[in-house]
C-alpha positions as CSV (number, residue, x, y, z in Angstrom):
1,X,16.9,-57.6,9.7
2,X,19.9,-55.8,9.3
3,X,18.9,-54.8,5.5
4,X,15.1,-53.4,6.6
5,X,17.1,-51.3,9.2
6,X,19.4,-50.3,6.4
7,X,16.2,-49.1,4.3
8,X,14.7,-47.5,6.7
9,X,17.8,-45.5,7.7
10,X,18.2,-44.5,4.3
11,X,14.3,-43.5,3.7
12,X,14.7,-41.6,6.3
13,X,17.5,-39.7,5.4
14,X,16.3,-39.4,1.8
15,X,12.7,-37.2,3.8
16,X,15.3,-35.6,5.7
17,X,17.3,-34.3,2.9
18,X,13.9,-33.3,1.0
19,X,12.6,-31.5,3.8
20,X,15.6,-29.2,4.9
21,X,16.4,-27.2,1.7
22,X,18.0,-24.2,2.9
23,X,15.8,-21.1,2.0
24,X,16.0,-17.2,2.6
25,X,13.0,-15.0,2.0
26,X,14.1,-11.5,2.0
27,X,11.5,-9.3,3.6
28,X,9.5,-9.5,6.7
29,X,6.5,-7.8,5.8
30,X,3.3,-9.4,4.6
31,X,4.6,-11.4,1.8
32,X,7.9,-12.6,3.6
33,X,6.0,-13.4,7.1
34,X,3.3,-15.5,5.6
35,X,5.6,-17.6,3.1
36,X,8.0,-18.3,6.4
37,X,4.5,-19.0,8.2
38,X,3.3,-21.7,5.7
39,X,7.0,-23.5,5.3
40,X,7.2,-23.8,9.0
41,X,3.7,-25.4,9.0
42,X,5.0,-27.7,6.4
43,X,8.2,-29.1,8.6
44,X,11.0,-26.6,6.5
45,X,13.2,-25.5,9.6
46,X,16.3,-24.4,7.9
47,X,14.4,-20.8,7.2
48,X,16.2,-17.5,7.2
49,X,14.7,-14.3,6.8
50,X,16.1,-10.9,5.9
51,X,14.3,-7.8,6.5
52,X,16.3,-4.7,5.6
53,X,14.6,-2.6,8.5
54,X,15.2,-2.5,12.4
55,X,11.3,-3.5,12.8
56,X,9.2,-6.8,11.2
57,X,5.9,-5.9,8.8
58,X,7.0,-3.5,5.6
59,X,3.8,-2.1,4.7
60,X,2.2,-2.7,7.9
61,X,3.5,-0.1,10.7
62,X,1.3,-0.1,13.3
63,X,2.5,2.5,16.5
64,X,1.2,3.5,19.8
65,X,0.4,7.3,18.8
66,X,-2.2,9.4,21.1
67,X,-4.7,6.4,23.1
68,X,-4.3,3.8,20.8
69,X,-2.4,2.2,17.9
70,X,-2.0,4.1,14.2
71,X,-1.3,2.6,11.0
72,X,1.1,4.8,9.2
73,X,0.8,2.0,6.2
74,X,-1.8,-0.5,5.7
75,X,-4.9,1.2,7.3
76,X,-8.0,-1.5,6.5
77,X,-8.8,-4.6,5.7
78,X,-10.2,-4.2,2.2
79,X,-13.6,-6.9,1.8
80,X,-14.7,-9.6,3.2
81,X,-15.3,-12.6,0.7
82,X,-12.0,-14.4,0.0
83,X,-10.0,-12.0,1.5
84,X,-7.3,-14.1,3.4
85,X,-7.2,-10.9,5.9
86,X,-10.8,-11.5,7.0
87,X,-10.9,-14.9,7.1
88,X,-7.8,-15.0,8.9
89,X,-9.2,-13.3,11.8
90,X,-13.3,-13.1,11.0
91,X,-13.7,-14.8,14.7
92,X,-11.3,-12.4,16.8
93,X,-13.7,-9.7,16.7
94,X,-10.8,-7.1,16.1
95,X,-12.6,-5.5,12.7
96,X,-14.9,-2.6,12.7
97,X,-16.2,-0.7,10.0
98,X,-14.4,2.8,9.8
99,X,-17.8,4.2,8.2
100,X,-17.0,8.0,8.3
101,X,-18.2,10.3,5.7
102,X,-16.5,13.7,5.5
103,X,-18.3,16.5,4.8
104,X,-17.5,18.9,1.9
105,X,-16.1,22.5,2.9
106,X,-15.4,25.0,-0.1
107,X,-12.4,27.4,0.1
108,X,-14.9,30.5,-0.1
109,X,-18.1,29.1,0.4
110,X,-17.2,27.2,3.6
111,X,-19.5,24.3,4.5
112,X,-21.4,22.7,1.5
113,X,-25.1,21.6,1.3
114,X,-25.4,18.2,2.8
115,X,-28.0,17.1,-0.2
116,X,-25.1,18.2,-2.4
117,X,-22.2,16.4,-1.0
118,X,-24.4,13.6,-0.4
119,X,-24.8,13.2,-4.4
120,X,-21.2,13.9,-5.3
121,X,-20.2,11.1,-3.2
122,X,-22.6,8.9,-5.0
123,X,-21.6,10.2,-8.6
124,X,-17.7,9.4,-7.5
125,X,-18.4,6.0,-6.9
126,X,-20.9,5.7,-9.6
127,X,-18.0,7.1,-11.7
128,X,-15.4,5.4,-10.4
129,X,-16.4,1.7,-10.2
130,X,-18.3,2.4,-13.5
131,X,-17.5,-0.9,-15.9
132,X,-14.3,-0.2,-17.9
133,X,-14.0,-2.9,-19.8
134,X,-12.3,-2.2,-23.5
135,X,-11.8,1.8,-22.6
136,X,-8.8,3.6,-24.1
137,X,-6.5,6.0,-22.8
138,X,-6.0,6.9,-19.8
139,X,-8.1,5.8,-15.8
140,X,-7.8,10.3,-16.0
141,X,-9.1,11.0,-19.4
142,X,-11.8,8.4,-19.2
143,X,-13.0,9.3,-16.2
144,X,-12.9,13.1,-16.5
145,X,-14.9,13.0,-20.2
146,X,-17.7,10.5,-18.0
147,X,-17.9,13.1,-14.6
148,X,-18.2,16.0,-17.0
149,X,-20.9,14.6,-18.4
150,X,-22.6,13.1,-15.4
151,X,-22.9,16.5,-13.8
152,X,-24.6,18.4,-16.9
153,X,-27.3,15.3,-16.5
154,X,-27.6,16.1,-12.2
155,X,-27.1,19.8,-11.7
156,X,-28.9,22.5,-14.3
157,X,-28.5,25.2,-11.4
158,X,-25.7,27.2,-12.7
159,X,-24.1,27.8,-8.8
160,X,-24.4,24.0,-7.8
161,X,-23.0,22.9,-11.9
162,X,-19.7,25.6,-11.0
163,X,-18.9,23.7,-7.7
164,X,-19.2,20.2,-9.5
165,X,-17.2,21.5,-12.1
166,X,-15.1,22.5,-8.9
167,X,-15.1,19.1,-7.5
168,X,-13.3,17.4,-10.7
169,X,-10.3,18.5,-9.1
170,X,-11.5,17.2,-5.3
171,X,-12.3,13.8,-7.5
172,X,-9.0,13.2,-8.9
173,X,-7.3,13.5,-6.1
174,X,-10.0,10.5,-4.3
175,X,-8.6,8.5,-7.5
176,X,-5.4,8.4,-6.7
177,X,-5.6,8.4,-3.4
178,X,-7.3,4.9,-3.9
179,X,-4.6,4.4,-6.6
180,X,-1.6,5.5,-4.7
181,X,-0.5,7.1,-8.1
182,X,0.6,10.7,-8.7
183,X,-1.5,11.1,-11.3
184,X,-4.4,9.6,-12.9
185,X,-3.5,10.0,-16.3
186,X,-0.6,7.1,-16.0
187,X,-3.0,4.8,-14.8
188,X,-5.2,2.0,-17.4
189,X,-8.3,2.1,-17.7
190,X,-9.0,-1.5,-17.9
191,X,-7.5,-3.8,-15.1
192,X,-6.8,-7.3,-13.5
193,X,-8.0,-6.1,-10.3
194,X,-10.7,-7.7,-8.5
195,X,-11.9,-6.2,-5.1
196,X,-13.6,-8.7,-2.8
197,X,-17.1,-8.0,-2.0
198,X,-18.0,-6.1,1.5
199,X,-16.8,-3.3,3.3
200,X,-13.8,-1.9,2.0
201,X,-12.7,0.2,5.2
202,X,-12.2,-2.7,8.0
203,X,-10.2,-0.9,10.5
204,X,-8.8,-2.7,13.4
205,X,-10.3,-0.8,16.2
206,X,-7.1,0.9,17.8
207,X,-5.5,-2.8,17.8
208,X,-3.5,-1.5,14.6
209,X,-3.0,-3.6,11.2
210,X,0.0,-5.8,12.6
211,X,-2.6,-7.8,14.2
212,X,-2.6,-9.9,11.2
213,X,0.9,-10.7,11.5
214,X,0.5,-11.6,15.0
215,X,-2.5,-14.2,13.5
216,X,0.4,-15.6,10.6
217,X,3.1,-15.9,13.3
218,X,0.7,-18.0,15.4
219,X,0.0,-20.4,12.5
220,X,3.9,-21.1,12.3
221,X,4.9,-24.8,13.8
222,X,7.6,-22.8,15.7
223,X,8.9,-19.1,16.9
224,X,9.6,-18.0,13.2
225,X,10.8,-14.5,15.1
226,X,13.9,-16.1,15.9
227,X,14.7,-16.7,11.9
228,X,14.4,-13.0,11.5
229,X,17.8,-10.9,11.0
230,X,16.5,-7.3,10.9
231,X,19.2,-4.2,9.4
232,X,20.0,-6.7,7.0
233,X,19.8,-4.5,3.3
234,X,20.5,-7.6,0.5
235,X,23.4,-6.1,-1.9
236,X,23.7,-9.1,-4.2
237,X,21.6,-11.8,-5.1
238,X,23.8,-14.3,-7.6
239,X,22.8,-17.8,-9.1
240,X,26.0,-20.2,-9.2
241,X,25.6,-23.7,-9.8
242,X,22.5,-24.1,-9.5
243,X,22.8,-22.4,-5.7
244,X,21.6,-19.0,-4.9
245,X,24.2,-16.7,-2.4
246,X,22.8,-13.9,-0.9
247,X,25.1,-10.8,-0.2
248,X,24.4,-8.3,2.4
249,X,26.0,-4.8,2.8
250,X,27.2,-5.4,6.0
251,X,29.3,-8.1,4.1
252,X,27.6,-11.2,5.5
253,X,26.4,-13.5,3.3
254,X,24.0,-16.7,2.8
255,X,23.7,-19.5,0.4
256,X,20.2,-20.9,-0.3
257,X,18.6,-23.8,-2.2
258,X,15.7,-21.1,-2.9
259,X,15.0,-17.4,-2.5
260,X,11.8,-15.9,-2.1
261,X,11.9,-11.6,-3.0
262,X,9.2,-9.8,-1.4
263,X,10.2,-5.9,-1.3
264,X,8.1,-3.5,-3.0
265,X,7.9,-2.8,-6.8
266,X,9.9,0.1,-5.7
267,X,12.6,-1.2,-4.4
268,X,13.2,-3.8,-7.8
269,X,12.6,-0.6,-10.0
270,X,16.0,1.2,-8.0
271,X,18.1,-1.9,-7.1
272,X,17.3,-4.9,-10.0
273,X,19.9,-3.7,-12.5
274,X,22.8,-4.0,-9.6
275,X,21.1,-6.8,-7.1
276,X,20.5,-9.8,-9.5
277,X,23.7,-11.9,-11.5
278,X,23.0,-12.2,-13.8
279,X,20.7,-9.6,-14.7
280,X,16.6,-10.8,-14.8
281,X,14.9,-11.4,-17.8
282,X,14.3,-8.4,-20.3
283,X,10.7,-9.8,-20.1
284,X,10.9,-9.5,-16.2
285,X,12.7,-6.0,-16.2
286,X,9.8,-4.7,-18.4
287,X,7.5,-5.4,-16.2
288,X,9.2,-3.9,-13.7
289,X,9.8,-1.1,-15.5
290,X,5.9,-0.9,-16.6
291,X,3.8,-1.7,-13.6
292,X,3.4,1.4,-11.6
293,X,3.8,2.4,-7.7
294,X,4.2,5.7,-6.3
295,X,3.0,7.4,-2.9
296,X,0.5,9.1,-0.7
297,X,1.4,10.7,2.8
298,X,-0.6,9.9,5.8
299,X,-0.1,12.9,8.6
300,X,-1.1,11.7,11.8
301,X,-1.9,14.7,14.1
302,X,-2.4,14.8,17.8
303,X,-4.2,18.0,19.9
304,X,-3.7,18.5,23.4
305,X,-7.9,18.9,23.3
306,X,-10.5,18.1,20.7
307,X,-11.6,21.3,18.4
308,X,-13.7,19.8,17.0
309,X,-17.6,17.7,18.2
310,X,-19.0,14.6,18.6
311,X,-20.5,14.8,14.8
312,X,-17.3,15.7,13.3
313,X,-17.1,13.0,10.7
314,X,-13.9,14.5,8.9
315,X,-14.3,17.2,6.1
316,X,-12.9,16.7,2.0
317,X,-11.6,19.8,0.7
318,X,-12.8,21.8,-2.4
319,X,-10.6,24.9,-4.4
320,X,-12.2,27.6,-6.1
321,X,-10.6,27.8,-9.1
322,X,-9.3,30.9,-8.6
323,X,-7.7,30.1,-5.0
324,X,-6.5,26.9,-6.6
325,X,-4.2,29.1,-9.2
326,X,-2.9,31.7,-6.9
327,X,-2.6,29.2,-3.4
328,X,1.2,29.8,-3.6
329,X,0.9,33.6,-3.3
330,X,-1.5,32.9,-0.2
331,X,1.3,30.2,0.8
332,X,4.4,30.8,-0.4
333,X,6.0,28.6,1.7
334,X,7.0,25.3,0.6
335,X,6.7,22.8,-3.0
336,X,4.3,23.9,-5.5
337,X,3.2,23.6,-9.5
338,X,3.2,26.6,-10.8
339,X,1.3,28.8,-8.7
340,X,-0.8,25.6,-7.1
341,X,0.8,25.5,-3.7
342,X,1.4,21.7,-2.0
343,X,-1.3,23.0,1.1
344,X,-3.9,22.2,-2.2
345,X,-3.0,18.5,-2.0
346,X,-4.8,17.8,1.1
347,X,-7.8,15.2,-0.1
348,X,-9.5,15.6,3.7
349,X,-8.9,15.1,7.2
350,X,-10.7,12.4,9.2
351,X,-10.9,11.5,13.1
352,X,-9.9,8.3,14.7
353,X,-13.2,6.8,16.2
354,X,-10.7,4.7,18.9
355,X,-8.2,8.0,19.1
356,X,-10.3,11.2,20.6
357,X,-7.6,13.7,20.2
358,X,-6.0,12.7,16.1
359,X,-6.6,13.6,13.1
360,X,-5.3,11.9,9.9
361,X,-4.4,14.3,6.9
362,X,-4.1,12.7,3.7
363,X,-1.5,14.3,1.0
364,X,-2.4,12.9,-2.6
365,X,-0.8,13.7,-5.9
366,X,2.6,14.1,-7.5
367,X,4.1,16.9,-4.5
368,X,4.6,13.9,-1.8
369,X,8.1,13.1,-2.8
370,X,8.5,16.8,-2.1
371,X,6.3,17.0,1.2
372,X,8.0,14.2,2.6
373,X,11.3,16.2,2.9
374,X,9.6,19.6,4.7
375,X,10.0,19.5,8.6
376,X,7.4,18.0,10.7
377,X,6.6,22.0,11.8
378,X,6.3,23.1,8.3
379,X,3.8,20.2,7.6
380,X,1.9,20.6,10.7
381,X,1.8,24.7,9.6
382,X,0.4,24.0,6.1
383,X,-2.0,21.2,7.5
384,X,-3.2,23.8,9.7
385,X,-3.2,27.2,7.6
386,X,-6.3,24.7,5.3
387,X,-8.3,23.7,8.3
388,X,-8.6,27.4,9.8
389,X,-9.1,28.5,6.1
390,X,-11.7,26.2,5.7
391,X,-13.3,25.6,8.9
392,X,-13.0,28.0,10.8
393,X,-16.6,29.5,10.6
394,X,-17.9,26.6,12.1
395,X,-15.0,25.5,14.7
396,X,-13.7,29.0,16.1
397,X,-11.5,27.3,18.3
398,X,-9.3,26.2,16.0
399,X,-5.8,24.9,18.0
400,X,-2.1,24.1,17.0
401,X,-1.3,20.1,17.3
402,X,1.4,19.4,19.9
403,X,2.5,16.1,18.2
404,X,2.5,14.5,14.7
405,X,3.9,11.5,13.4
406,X,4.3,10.3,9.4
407,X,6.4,7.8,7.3
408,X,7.9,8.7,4.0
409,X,7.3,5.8,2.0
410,X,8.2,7.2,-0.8
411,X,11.8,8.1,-0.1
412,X,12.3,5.4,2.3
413,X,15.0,3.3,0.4
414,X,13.2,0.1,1.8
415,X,10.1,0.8,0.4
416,X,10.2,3.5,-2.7
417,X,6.5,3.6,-2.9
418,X,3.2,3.0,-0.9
419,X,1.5,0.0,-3.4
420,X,1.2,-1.3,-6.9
421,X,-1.2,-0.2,-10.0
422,X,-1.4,-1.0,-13.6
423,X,0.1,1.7,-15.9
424,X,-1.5,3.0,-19.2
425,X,1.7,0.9,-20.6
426,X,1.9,-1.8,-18.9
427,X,-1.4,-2.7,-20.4
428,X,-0.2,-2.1,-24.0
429,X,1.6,-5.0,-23.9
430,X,-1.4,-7.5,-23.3
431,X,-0.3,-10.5,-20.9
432,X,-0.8,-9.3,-17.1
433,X,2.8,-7.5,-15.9
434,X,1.7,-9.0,-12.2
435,X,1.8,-12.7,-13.7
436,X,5.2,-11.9,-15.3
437,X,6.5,-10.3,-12.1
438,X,5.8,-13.4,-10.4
439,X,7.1,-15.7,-12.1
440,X,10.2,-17.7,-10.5
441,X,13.9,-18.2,-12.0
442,X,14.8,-21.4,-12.7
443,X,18.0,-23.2,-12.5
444,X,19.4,-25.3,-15.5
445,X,17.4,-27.9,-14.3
446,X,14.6,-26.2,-14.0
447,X,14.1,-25.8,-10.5
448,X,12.7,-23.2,-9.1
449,X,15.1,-20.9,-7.5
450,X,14.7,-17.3,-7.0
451,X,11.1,-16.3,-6.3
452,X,9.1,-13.3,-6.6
453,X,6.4,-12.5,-4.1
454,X,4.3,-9.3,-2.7
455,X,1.5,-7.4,-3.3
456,X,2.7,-6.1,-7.3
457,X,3.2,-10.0,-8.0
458,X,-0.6,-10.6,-7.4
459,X,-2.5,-10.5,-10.9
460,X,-6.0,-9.9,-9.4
461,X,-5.5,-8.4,-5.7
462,X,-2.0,-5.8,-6.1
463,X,-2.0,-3.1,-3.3
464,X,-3.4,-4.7,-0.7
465,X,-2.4,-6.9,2.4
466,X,-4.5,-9.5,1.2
467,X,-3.1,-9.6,-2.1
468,X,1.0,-10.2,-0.8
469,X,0.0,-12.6,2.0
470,X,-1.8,-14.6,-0.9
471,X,1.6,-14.4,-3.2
472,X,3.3,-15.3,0.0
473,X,1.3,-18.7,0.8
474,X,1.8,-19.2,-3.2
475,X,5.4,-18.9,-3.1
476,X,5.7,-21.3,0.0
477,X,3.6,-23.7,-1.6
478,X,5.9,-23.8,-4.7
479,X,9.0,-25.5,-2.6
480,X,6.6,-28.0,-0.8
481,X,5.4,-29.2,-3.9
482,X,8.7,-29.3,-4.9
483,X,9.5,-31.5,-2.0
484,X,6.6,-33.7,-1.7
């Protein structure tokens, strides 16, 4: 009797030991939340995480702004079939199609022919999502040599051929902003990505993005909040004896059986080279140094009273050539490229369908590191000096904002960058950058120890939410295998 008891002492403390390997996932946002989600599920308690901010969701910053929650990061819930964001919360009834369509103002002709925007919008996306397979060069030379020569087939009027001609410009800059790069010309051609069929602009109905990481928090077996140390920035990560210690610059420390890394591409191109003893992988490093990420600016604005009508739908912007090259002696205030000035940068203004009194102004291009450091006034001037340029024929009334909110993602030191795209070279050097990204470091044994996670770690759905809480469940799933 004594020997069964014996047994199953020791059986249990053999699951015991196997379930409480001591883990820190560093990063609370998408990635970081659902791999702490998924081990708690699984019975892992002993589950720290470090998130170098004062506030829980990277990526995802959701904020009470006017009547309703903004997203100054993650806006929508791109698709709908196997996205883990939709299927995650398909039965809440908190999605809603943001199905806006801007109209197209000119700087001298004002507002464009419906008919006409109407068919540039479907030559973009004709252009755009075109098949790429086995193109060279660059996603900008590619698609420029296809657009000329898509409008030459469209318009033979020589007015309405000048203002597509015009539009290459308004087109880029809709590139990258669904890129997130500062220029198309670094970006492949030919990629791993694989959109999920649906809409691709699921917006949360004023309830903001975090929602989702209210649904992952819920699917945890316990409060994971309570694991969370936030304003903790990870100095050192060192593997020693097989053990993994975590150093933090406010000189506390942590010693795990595994790490999971989820900050952004950004962060690991700035901080690798000093973070990680010994130094990662010259396979690892160059794709880090490969993949791309850079940054767009979302400019929230709020007006004491709508301007604008019921119809407004938003409005994209288009230059005349000639007030593209000489904007910076129109307004000389501020960045510019030569004589383009950064007011040029604006790819359109849209309303808020659950926020009456915002506007959202998106900057695009390879100025927002510069933008970002001008003075909320200065921003909300430039943003302003366009619309009344533009639109002030058809909306007289035309009034200053009295509040306006943005994040600088691209000089935040936490983030360095909004999302993740393949680069002209990363793509030269044939095996997917993403999969080499992800994959783990391994003790001598060959355990598993420091692990990569987020949204540039995802072969097939990089940039979006979707994409790091997939890598996240991934990397969670890799210890409880390990355990099992």
């Amino acid at each position: 009797m004594r020997s069964i008891l014996a047994v199953l002492i020791a059986l249990t403390l053999s699951v015991e030991c196997r379930k409480e390997p001591r883990i820190v996932i560093i990063g609370a946002g998408a990635a970081g939340i659902a791999a702490a989600s998924t081990l708690s599920r699984n019975g892992f308690t002993n589950v720290t995480i470090l998130e170098a901010d004062g506030r829980v969701g990277g990526r995802i910053y959701s904020l009470r702004f006017g009547k309703s929650l903004i997203d100054l990061g993650a806006q929508w819930c791109h698709g709908e079939k196997n996205n883990v964001v939709y299927e995650m919360v398909r039965d809440l009834q908190v999605l809603k199609v943001d199905d806006t369509s801007p109209e197209l103002y000119h700087s001298t002709l004002k507002r464009v022919d419906s008919k006409f925007n109407a068919r540039l919008n479907r030559l973009f996306e004709d252009v755009y999502f075109a098949d790429n397979y086995g193109a060279e060069g660059s996603l900008g030379e590619v698609l420029t040599e296809r657009y000329e020569a898509e409008i030459r087939k469209i318009w033979k009027n020589k007015d309405e051929l000048t203002l597509a001609e015009e539009c290459l410009d308004l087109f880029e800059r809709y590139v990258e902003s669904e890129l997130g790069s500062f220029s198309w010309s670094t970006v492949a051609t030919s990629v791993d990505f694989e959109p999920c069929e649906g809409s691709q602009v699921l917006g949360w109905n004023g309830l903001g993005f975090k929602t989702i990481l209210g649904v992952l928090m819920r699917q945890a077996s316990g409060p994971i909040e309570r694991n969370i140390a936030l304003n903790k920035s990870v100095s050192g990560i060192s593997l020693e004896s097989g053990k993994v210690r975590v150093s933090c610059s406010d000189l506390s420390s942590y010693t795990a059986d595994h790490v999971i890394w989820t900050p952004s591409l950004g962060v690991l191109k700035h901080l690798h080279a000093n973070v990680f003893k010994p130094n990662l992988p010259k396979e690892k490093v160059r794709a880090i140094d490969t993949l791309g990420i850079d940054g767009i600016m979302k400019v929230f604005l709020h007006f004491p009273a709508r301007w604008w009508d019921d119809n407004f739908e938003g409005v994209a912007f288009v230059w005349r050539q000639a007030d593209l090259k000489n904007s910076s002696l129109e307004y000389p205030e501020g960045p510019k490229i030569g004589n383009r000035s950064w007011i040029t940068t604006i790819y359109c203004t849209i309303p808020l369908q659950e926020n009456p009194n915002v506007l959202l102004v998106w900057f695009i291009g390879p100025l927002v590191p510069e933008i970002e450091q001008l003075s909320d006034e200065t921003i909300a001037n430039g943003a302003m000096h366009v619309m009344r340029k533009f639109l002030s024929k058809d909306y007289p009334s035309i009034s200053h904002p009295d509040q306006i909110t943005r994040k600088n993602w691209y000089s935040d030191p936490n983030f360095r960058g909004t999302y993740s795209f393949e680069t002209v070279h990363s793509r030269k050097l044939g095996r997917s950058q993403a999969a080499v990204l992800a994959e783990p470091i391994r003790a001598a044994d060959g355990k598993p120890v420091i692990m990569f996670a987020g949204e540039a770690t995802s072969t097939n759905h990089y940039s979006t939410v979707h994409g790091a809480i997939e890598t996240g469940f991934r990397e969670a799933n890799r210890i409880i295998e390990l355990y099992k």
